[in-house]
C-alpha positions in Angstrom: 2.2 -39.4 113.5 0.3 -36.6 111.9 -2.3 -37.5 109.3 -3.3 -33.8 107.1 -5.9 -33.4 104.2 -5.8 -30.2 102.5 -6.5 -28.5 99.6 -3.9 -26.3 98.0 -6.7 -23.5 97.8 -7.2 -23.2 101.9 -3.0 -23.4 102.5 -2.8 -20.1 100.0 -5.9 -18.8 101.8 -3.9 -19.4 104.9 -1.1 -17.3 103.4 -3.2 -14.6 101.8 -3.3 -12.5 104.9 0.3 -12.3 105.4 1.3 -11.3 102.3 -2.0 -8.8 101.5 -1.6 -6.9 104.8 1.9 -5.6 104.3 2.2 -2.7 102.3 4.9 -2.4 100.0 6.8 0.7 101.1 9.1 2.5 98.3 12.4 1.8 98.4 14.3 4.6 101.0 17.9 3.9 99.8 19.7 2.3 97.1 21.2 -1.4 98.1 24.8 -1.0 98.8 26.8 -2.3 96.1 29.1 -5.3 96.5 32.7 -5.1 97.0 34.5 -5.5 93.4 36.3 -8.9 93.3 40.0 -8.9 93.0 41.5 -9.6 89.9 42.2 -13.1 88.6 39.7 -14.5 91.5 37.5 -17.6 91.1 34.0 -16.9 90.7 31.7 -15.0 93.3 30.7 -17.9 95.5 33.8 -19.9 95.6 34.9 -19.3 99.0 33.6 -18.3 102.1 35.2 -14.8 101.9 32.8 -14.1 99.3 29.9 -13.6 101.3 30.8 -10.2 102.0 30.9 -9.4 98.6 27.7 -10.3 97.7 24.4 -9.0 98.3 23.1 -9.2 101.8 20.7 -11.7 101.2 21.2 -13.5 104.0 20.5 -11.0 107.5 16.9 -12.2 109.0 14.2 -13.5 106.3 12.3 -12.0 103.1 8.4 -11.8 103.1 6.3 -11.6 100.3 4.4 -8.7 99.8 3.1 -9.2 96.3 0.1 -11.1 95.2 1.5 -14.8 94.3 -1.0 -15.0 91.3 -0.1 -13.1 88.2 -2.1 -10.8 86.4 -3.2 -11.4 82.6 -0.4 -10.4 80.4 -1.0 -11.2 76.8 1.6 -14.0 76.8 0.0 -15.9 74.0 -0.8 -19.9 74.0 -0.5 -22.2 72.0 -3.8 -24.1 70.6 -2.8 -27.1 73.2 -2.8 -24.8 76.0 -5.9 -22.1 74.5 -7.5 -25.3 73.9 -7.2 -27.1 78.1 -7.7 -23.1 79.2 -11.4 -23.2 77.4 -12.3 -26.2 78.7 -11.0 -25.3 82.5 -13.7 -25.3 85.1 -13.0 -22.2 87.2 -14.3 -24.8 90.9 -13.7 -28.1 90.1 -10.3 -27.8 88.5 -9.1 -25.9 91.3 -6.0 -27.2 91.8 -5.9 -28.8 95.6 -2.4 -29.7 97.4 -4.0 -33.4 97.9 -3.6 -35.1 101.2 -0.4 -34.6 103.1 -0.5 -30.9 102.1 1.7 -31.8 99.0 3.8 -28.7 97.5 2.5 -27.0 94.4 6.0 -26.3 93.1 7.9 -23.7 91.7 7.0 -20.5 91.2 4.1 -20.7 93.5 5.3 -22.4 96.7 8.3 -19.3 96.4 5.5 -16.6 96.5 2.8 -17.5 99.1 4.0 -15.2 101.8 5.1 -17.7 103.9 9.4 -16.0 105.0 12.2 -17.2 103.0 15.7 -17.4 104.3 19.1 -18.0 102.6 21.8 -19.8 103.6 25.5 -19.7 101.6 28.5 -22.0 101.7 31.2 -22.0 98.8 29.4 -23.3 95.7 25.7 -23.0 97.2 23.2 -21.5 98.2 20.0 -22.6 99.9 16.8 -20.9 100.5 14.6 -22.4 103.2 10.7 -21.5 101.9 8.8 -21.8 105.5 5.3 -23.3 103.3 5.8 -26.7 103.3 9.5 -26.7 105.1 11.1 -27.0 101.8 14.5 -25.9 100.9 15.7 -25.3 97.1 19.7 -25.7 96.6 21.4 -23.4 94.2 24.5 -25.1 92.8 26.5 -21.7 91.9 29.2 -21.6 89.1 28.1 -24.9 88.4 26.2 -26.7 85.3 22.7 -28.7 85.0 23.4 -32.7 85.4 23.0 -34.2 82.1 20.0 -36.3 83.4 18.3 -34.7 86.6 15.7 -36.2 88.6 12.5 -34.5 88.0 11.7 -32.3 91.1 8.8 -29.9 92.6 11.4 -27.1 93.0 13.3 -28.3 89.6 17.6 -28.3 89.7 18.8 -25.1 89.8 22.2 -23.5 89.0 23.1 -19.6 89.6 25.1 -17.1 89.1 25.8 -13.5 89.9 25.7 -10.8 87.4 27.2 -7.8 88.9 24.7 -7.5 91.8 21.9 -9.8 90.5 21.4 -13.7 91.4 20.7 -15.4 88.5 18.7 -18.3 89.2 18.3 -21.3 86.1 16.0 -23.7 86.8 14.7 -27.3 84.8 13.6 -30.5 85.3 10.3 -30.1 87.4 8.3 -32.8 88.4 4.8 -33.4 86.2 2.7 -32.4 89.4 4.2 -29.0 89.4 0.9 -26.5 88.6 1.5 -24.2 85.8 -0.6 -20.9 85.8 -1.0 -20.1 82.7 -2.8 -16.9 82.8 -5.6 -15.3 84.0 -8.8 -14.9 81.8 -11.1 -12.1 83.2 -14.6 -12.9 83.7 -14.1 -17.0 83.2 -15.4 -17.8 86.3 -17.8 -16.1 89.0 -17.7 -14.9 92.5 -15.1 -14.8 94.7 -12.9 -18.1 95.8 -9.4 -18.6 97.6 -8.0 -19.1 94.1 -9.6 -16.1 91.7 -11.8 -17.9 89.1 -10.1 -16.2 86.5 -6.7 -18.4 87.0 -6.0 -21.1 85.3 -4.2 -24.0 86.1 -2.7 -26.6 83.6 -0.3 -29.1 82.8 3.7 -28.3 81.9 6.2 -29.8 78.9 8.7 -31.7 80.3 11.4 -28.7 79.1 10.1 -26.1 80.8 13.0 -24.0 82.3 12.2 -20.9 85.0 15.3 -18.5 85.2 15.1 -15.8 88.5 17.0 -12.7 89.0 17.4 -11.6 92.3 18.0 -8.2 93.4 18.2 -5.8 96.1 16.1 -2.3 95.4 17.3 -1.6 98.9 18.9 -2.9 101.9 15.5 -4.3 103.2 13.3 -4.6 100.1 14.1 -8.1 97.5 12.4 -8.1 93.9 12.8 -11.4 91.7 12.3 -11.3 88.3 10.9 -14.5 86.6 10.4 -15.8 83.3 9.5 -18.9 81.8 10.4 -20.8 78.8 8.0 -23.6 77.7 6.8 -23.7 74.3 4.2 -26.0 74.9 2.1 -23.5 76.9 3.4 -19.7 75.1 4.6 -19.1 71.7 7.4 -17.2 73.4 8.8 -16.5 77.0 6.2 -15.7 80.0 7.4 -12.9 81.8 5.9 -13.4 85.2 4.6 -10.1 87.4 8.0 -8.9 89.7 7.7 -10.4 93.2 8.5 -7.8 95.5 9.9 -9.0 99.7 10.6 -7.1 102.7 13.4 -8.1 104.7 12.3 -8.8 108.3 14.7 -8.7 110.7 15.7 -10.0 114.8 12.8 -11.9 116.1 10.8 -11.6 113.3 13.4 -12.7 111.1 13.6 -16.2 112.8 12.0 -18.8 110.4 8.9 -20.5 112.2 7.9 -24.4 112.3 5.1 -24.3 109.2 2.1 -26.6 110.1 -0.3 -27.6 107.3 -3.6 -26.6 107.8 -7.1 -24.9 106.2 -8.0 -21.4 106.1 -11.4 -21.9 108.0 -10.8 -24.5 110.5 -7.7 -24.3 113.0 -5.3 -27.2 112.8 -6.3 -29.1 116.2 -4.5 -31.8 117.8 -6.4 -34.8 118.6 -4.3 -37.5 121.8 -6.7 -39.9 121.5 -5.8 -40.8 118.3 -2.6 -38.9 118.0 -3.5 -36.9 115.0 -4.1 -33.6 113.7 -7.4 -32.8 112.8 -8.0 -31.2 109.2 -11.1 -31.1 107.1 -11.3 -33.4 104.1 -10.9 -32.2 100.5 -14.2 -32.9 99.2 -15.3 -31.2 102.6 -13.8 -27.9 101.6 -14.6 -28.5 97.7 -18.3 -29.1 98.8 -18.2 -25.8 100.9 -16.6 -24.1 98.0 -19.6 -24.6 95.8 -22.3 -23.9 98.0 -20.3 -20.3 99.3 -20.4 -19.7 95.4 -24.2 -20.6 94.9 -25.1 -18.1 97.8 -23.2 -15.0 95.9 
């Protein structure tokens, strides 16, 4: 049995280096387009056939190589949200995972730099995220239940537009972090998670909508934006993520083990457990690294 405390803060540290070291390289050839489908046949994604007319997403695995925090764009916020952003304490509102390493959600889990890889059968398809071993299922061609279970990756139907993957998403869980955006000079020094981000609650009919896209045969961007007009007084248009396509060996999707930045997850027999640090540990660490700056 494995027993894990973490903070959400160290598990994006631990992905930091991943997805800052890789340079994003510009795109050497256009994607090749998809076959056209013939005429009078069911949706793209009906049938198996129609893998090879969509985009290759599925050869090896993507990596991010885009910062998973985005940059302050103006998006205005409403007084609720302007007013839980002033009073948002850049350290002790960090927003931690919580024991058991739990998932921060959607958008953020999909970003961390940690490989994604698709999988397709008629009328789905699945992307396995290697941070936390989660896999989100896209129902394709179909429609949103009329009363989904709230969920940290939401429910998610798609669709393809010519050679796009659109990607509409609701019903997300309450623990799901929002980032609402990112105020410069908020907070001071420099932490895992940039002072300047803040963190705060979702409505309950927040919808995320993705279009995925090949730039070229190993480069993936995803568009994003978000509807919730409890947070923006109109749609968040969220920085493109950019992912390279790694392929053979590398593009083998690895067992993802939960663990902090600073200390090395260590296995302990006598008492058949994994040794992590505990939250406050790491919180306690984070403050005194900041009073030293």
């Amino acid at each position: 049995m494995f027993h894990t405390k973490t903070v959400l803060a160290a598990a994006l540290c631990a992905a930091m280096p991943i997805a800052t070291t890789l340079a994003v390289a510009q795109p050497a050839a256009p994607a090749p387009a998809a076959p056209a489908a013939p005429a009078g046949a069911q949706p793209l994604g009906s049938a198996w056939g129609d893998v090879t007319r969509m985009p290759d997403f599925f050869t090896g695995n993507w990596q991010s190589v885009t910062s998973f925090l985005d940059k302050a764009n103006g998006t205005p916020l409403t007084p609720q949200a302007k007013a839980h952003a002033d009073k948002f304490k850049a350290i002790e509102d960090i927003p931690f995972a919580g024991a058991g390493c739990k998932t921060p959600g959607m958008p953020i889990i999909q970003r961390l730099g940690s490989p994604l890889k698709f999988f397709y059968e008629p009328g789905m398809i699945a992307i396995y995220i290697e941070n936390s071993s989660m896999t989100r299922f896209l129902r394709l061609n179909g429609k949103h239940s009329d009363r989904p279970n709230p969920s940290y990756l939401g429910e998610s139907v798609a669709h393809f537009e010519g050679d796009t993957l659109v990607v509409d998403s609701i019903s997300f869980h309450d623990d799901v972090l929002t980032q609402y955006t990112n105020f410069p000079g908020k907070g001071t020094g420099r932490l895992v998670l940039p002072p300047d981000s803040i963190f705060g609650p979702h409505g309950p009919d927040m919808r995320m909508v993705e279009r995925f896209r090949l730039l070229d045969p190993d480069t993936m961007e995803i568009r994003l934006t978000i509807y919730d007009d409890t947070i923006w007084t109109k749609p968040y248009e969220a920085d493109p993520q950019i992912f390279k396509r790694n392929r053979g060996e590398a593009g083998w999707p690895a067992e993802w083990v939960c663990g902090t930045a600073d200390d090395p997850v260590n296995f302990d027999p006598n008492a058949n457990a994994t040794v992590m640090e505990d939250p406050e540990a790491v919180l306690k660490k984070l403050k005194e690294n900041e009073a030293n700056k």
